[in-house]
C-alpha positions as CSV (number, residue, x, y, z in Angstrom):
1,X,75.1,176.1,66.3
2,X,72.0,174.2,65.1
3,X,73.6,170.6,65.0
4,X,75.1,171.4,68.7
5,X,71.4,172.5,70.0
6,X,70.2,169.4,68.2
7,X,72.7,167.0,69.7
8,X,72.3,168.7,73.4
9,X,68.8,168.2,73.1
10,X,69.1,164.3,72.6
11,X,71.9,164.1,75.0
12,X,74.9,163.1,72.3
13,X,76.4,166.5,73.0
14,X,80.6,166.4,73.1
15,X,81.5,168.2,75.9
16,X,78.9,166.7,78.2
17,X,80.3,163.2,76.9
18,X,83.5,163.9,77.4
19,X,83.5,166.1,80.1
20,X,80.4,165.5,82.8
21,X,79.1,161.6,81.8
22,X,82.6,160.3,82.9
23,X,82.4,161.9,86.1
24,X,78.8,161.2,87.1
25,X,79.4,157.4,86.3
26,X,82.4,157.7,88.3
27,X,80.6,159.3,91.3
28,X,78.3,157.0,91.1
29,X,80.4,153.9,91.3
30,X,82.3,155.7,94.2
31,X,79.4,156.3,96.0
32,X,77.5,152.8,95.8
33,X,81.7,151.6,96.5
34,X,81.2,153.9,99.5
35,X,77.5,152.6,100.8
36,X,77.9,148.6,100.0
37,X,81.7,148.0,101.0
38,X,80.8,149.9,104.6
39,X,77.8,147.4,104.5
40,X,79.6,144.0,103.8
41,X,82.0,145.0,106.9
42,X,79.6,145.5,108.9
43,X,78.7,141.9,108.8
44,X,82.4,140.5,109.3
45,X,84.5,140.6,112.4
46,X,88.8,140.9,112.7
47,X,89.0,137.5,111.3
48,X,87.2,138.4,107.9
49,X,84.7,135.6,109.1
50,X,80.9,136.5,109.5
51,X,80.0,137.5,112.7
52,X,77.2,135.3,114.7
53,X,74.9,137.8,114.3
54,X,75.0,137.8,110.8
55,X,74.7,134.5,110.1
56,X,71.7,134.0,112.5
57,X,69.8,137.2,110.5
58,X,70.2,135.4,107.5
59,X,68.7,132.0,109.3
60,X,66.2,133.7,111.3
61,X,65.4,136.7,109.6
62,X,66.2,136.6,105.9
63,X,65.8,132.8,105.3
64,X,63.8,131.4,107.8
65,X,63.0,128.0,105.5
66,X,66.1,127.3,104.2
67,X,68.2,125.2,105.6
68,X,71.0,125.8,107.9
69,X,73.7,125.3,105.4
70,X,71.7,127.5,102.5
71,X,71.1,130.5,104.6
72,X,74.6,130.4,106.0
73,X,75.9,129.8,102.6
74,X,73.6,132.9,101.4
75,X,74.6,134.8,104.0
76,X,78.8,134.5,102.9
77,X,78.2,135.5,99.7
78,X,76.1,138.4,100.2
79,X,78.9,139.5,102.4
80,X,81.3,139.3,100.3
81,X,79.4,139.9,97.2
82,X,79.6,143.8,99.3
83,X,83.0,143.5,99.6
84,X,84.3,142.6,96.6
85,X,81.9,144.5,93.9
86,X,82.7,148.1,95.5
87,X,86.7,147.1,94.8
88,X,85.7,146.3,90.9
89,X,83.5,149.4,91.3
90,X,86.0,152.0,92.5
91,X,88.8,150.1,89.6
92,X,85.9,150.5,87.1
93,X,86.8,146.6,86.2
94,X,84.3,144.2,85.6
95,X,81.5,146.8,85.6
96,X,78.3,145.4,84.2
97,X,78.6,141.8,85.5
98,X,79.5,143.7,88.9
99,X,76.7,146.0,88.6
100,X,74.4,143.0,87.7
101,X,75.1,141.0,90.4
102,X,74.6,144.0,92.6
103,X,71.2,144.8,91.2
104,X,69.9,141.4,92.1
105,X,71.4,141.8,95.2
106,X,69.6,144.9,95.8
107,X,66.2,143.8,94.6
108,X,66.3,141.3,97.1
109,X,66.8,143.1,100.1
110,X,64.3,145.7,98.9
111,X,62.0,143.0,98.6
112,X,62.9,141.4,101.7
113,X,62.3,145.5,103.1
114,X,58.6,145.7,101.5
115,X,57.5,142.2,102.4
116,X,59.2,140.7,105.1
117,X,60.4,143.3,107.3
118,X,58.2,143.9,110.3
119,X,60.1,147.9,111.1
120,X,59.2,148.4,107.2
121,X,60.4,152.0,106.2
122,X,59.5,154.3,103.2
123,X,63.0,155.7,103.7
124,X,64.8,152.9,103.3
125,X,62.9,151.4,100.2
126,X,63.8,154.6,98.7
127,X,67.2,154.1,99.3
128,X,67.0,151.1,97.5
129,X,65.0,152.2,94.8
130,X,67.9,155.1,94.5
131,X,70.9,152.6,94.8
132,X,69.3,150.7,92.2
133,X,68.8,153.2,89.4
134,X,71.9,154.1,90.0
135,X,73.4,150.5,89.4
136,X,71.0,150.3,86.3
137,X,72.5,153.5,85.1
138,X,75.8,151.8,85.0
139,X,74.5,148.9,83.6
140,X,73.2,150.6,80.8
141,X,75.8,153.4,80.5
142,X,78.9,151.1,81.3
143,X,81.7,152.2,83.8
144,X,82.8,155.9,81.7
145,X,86.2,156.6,80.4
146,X,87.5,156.8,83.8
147,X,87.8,153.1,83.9
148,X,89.8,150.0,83.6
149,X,86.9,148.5,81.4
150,X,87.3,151.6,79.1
151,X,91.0,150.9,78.9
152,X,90.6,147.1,77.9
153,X,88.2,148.0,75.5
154,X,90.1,150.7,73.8
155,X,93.3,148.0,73.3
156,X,91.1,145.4,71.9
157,X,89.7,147.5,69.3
158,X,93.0,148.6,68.4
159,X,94.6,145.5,68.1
């Protein structure tokens, strides 16, 4: 009983590793799959090309000194950079470079929220600040056993 208090107390507990850290990190990869896949197709029309309108907020309002070409360029891979992480999220493939290239993504358009945005909203950067810590968490954590990643890695170590 002691050495089960003592591991619950630091968090290396059994049943909550093998039990409820799984699920969280799966609900969380569902959930930023959810909020940043319904985001990137936003920005696309029938054709899977960016809409107008999304190219000209990245030239106008995102990257008004770049170039034409960088901000349209930017403005593709953002797009699809929201597209195709939630997919490696939901498969729980890929899932650290995914969620890294999703942080950055993220900390810029929180910063592009606190300093550039003239509608700036408390709300919103907390969304951010949320989404984030969530993407850190699997980061640091890794995608759980509910995973593709922990599949892979289970066969390499075994072979």
């Amino acid at each position: 009983m002691k050495n089960f208090l003592a591991g619950f107390l630091i968090g290396d507990c059994a049943p909550l590793n093998l039990f409820l850290k799984p699920l969280m990190l799966l609900g969380f990869r569902l959930y930023l799959a959810y909020v940043f896949f319904k985001s990137g197709l936003t920005k696309i029309g029938s054709d899977f090309m960016l809409t107008s309108s999304t190219i000209d907020l990245f030239k106008w309002e995102y990257m008004p000194y770049a170039s034409e070409q960088i901000a349209t360029t930017g403005a593709y891979l953002a797009t699809y950079a929201e597209i195709i992480i939630p997919v490696l999220f939901v498969l729980g493939f890929l899932t650290r470079p995914a969620a890294l290239a999703l942080f950055i993504l993220n900390a810029v358009a929180t910063y592009y929220i606190v300093s550039v945005a003239d509608d700036f909203s408390a709300a919103g950067q907390w969304q951010h600040i949320t989404w984030g810590t969530m993407i850190a968490v699997l980061f640091a954590f890794g995608p759980g056993g509910l995973s593709i990643d922990k599949m892979i890695s289970n066969r390499w170590k075994n072979s």
